[in-house]
Backbone as JSON, one array per atom type, in Angstrom:
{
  "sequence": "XXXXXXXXXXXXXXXXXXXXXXXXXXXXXXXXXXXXXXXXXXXXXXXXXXXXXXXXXXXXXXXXXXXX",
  "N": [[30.49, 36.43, 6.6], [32.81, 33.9, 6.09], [34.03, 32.55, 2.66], [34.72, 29.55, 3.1], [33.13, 28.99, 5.49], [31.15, 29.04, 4.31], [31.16, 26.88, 2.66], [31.09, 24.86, 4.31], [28.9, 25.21, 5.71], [26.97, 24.39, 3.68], [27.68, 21.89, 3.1], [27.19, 20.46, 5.1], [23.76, 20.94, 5.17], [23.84, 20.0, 2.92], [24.49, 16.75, 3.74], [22.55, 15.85, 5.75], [20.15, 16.76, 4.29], [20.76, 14.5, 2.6], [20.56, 12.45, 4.26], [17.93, 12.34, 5.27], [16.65, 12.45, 2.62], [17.38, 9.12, 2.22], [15.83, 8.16, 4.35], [12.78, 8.64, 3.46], [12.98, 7.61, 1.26], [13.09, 4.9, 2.32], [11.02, 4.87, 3.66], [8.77, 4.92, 1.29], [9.69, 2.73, -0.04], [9.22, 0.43, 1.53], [6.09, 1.16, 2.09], [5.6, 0.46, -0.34], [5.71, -2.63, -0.49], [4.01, -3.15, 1.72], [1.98, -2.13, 0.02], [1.57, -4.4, -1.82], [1.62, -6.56, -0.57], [-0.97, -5.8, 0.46], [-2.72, -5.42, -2.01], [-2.35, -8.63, -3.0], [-3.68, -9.98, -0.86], [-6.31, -8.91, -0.77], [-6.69, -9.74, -3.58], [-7.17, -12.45, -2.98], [-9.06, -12.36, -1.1], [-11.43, -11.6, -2.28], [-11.45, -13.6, -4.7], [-12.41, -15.63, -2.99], [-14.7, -14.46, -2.04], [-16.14, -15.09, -4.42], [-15.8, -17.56, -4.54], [-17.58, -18.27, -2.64], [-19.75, -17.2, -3.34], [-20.77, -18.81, -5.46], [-21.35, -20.65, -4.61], [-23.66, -20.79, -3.2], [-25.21, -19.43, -4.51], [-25.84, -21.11, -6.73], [-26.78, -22.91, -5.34], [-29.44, -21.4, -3.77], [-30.9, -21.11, -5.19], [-34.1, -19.82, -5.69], [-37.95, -19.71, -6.79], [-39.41, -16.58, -5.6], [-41.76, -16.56, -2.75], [-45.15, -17.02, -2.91], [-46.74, -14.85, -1.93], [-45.24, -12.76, -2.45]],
  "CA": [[30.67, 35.0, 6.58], [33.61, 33.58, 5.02], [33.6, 31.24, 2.1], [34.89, 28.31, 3.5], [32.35, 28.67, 6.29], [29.51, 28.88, 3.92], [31.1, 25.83, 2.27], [30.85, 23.98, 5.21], [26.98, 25.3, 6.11], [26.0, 23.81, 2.65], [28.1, 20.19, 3.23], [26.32, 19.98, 6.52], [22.8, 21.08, 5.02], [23.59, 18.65, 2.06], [24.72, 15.21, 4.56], [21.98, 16.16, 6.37], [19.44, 16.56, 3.07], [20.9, 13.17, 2.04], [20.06, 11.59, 5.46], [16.11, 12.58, 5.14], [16.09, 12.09, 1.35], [17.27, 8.11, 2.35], [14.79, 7.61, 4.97], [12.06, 9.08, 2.93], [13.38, 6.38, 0.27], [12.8, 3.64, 3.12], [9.71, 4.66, 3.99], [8.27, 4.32, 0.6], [9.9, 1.21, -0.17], [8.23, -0.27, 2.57], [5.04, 1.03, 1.69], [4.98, -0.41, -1.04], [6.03, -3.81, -0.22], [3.1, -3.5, 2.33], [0.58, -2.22, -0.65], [1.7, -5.0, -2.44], [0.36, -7.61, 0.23], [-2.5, -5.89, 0.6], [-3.26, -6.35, -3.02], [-3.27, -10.2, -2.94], [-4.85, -9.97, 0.0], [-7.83, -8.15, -1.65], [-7.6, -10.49, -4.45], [-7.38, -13.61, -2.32], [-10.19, -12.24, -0.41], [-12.05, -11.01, -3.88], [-11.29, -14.76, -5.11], [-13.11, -16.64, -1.72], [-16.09, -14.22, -1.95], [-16.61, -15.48, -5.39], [-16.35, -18.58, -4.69], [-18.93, -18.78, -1.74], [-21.12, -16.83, -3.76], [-21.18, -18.93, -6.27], [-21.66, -22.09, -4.0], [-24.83, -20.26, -2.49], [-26.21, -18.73, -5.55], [-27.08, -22.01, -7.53], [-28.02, -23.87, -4.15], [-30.42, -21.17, -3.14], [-31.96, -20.05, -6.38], [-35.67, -20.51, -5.86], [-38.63, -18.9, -6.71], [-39.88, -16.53, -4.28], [-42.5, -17.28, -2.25], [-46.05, -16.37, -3.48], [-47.0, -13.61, -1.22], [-44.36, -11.59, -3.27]],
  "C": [[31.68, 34.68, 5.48], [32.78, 32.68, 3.63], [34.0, 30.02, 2.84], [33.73, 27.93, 4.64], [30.96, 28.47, 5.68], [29.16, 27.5, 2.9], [30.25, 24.77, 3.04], [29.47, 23.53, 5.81], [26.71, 24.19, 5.28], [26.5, 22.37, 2.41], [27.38, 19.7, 4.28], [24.79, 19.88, 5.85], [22.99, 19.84, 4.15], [23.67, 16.95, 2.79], [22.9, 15.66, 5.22], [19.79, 15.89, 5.08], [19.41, 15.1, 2.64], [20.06, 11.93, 2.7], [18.55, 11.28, 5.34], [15.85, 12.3, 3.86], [15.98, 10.11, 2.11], [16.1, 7.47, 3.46], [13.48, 8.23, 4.26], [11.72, 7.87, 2.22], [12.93, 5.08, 1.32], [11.8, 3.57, 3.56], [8.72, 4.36, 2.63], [8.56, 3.17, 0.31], [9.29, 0.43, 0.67], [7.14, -0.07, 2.43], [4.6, 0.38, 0.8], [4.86, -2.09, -1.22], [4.57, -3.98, 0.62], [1.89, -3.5, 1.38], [0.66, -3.15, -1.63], [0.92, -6.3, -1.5], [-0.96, -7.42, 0.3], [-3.59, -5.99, -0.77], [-3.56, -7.79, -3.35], [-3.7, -10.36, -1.66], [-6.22, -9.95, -0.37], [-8.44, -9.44, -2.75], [-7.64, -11.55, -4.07], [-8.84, -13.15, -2.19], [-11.82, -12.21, -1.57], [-12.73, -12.74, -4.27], [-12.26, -15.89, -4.15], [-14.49, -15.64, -2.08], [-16.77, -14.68, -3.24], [-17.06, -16.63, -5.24], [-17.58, -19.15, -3.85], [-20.23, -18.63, -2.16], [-21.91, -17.85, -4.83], [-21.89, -20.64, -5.82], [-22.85, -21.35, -3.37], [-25.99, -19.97, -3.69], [-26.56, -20.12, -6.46], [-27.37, -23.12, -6.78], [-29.27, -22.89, -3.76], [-31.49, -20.31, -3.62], [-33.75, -20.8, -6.54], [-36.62, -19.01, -6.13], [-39.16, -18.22, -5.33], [-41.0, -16.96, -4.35], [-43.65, -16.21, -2.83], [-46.91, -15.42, -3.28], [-46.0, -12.69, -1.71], [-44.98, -10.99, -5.01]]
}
């Protein structure tokens, strides 16, 4: 194998390397953009269960009943 041909292998392998590094790069970037919604999601969601709880818990604080 010449050199110039083994140049050429390793310009091809490298475009080629580059190609899959950048979509690699686009697939995390996008992940994280998505695990970024799903964090305020969570803490939206986090944020509403608090508040229902807390609208339940000092309407429905009673003693139990006396068979307990």
């Amino acid at each position: 194998m010449s050199a110039e041909s083994r140049i050429i292998e390793l310009e091809t392998r490298q475009a080629f390397q580059d190609d899959t590094i950048q979509a690699l790069n686009d697939v995390v970037v996008e992940q994280g953009r998505v695990i970024e919604r799903l964090q305020l999601q969570v803490a939206e969601l986090i944020k509403r269960y608090e508040e229902m709880v807390g609208q339940y818990s000092s309407e429905g604080e009673e003693a139990p009943p006396p068979h307990y």
